[in-house]
PAZAPA-4460 file (N, C-alpha, C; in steps of 0.05 Angstrom, whole numbers, plus 32768, in hexadecimal, padded with zeros to 4 digits):
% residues 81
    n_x    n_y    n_z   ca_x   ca_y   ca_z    c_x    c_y    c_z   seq   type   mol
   9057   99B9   87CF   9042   99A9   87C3   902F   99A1   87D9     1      X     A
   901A   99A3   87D2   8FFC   999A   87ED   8FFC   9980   87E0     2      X     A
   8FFF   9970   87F7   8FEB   995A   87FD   8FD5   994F   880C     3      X     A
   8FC7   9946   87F9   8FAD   9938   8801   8FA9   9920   8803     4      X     A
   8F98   990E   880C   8F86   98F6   880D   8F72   98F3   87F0     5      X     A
   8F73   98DA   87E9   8F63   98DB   87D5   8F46   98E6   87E4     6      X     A
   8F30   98E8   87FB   8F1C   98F3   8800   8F23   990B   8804     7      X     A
   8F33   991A   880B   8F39   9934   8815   8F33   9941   87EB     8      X     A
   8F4A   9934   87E0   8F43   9941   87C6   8F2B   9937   87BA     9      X     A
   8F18   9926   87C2   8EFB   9928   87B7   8EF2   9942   87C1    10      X     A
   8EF3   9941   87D7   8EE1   9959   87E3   8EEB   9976   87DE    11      X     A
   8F02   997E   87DA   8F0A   9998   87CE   8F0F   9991   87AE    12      X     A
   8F08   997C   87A5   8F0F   9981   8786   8F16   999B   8771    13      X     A
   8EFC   99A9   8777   8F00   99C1   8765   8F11   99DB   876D    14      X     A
   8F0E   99DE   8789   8F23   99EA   8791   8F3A   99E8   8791    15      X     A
   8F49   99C5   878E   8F63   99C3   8786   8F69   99CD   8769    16      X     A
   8F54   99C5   8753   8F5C   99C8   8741   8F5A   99E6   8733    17      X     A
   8F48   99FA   874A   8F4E   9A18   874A   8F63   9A1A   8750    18      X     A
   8F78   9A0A   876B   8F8E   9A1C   8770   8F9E   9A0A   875C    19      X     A
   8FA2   99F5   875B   8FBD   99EE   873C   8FBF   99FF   872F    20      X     A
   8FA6   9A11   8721   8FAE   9A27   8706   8FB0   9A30   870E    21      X     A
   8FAE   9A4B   8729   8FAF   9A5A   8732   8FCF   9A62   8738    22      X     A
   8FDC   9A47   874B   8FEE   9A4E   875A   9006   9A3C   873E    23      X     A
   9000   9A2A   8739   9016   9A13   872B   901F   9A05   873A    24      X     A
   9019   99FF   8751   9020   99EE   8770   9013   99D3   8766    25      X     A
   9020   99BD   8759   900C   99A1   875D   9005   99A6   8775    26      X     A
   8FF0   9987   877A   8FE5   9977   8790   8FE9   9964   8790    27      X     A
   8FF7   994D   87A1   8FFA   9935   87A7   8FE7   9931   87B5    28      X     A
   8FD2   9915   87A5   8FC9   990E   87B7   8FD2   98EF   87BB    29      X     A
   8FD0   98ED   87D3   8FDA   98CD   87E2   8FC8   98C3   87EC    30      X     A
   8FD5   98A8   87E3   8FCE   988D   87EF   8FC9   9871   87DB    31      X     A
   8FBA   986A   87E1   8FB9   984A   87D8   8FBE   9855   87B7    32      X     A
   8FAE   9863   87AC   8FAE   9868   8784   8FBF   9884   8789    33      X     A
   8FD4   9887   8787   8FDE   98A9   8780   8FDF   98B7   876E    34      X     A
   8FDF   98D0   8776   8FDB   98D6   8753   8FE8   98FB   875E    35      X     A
   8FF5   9908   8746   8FF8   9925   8749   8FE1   9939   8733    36      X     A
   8FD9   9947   8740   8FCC   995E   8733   8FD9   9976   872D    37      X     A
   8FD6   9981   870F   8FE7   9990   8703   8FD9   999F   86EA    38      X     A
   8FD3   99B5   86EF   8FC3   99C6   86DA   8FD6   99BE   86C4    39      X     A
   8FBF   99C5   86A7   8FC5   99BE   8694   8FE3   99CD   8682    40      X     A
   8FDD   99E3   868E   8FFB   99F7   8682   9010   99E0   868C    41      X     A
   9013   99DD   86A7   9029   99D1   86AF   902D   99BA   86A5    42      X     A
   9011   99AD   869B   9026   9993   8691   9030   9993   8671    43      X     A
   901C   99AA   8663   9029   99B2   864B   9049   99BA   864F    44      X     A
   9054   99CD   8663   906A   99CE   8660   907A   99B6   866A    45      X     A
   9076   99A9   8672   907E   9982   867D   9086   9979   8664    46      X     A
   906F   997A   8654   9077   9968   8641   9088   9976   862D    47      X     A
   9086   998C   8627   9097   999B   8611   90AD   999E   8621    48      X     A
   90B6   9994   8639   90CF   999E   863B   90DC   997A   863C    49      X     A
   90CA   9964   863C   90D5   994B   863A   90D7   9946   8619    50      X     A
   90C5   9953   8609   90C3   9957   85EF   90E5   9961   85E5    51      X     A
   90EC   997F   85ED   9100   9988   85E4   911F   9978   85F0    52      X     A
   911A   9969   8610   9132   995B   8612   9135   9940   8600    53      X     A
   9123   9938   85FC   9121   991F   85F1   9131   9919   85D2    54      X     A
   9134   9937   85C6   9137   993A   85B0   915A   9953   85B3    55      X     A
   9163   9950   85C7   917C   995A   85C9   9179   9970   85CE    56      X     A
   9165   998C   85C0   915E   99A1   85CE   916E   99AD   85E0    57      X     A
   915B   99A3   85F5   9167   99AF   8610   9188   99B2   860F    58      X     A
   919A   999A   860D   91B4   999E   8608   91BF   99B0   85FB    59      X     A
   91BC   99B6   85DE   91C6   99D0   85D0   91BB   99E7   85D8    60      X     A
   91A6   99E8   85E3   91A1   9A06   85F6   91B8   9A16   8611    61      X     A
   91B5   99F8   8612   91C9   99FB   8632   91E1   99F8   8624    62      X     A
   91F3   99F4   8614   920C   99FB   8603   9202   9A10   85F7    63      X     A
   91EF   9A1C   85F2   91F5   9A34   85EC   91FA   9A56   8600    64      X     A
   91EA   9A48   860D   91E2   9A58   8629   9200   9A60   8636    65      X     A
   920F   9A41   863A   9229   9A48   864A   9240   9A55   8630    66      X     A
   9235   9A52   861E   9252   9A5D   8604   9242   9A75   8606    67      X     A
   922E   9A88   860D   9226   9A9F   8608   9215   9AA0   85F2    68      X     A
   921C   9A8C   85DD   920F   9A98   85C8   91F7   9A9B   85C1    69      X     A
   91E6   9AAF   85B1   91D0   9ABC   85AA   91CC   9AB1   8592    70      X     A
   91B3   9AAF   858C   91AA   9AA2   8575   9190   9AA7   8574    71      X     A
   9184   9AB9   8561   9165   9AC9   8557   915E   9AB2   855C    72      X     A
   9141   9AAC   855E   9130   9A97   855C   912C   9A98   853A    73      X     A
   912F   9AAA   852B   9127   9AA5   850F   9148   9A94   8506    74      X     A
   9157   9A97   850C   916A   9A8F   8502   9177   9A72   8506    75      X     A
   9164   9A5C   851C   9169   9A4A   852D   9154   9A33   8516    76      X     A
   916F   9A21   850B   9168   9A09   84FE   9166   99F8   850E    77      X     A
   9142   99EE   850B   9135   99E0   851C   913B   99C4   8517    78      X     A
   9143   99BE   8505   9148   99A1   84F1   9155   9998   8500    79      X     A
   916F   99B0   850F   918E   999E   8511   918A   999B   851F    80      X     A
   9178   99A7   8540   917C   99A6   8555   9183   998D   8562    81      X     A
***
């Protein structure tokens, strides 16, 4: 992860936010206000993946994962998850 200065990322602004989509590498920038920069894909998958733990998801994946078992996506009752 690069870190910056809040002036350092004024002055390359757009270039950070070329390389976030580019690479998927946030940017920290530090100091007094902090804050992380994170192209938009990445935080869509952030939240759909706090979305799917939140709601138990994640857990019956990973019991399914270690029992082996396979399950079509057409065949996967979304209700019960």
């Amino acid at each position: 992860m690069s870190i910056v200065n809040p002036s350092q990322a004024r002055e390359a602004f757009y270039q950070l936010l070329k390389d976030v989509n580019k690479t998927t590498e946030p940017v920290y920038i530090s100091g007094k206000n902090e804050a992380v920069m994170i192209s938009k894909k990445d935080w869509y998958a952030i939240q759909e993946t706090l979305y799917i733990q939140s709601y138990g998801v994640a857990g019956v994946i990973h019991q399914r994962e270690q029992a082996n078992e396979f399950v079509a996506v057409e065949d996967i009752d979304w209700d019960t998850l």
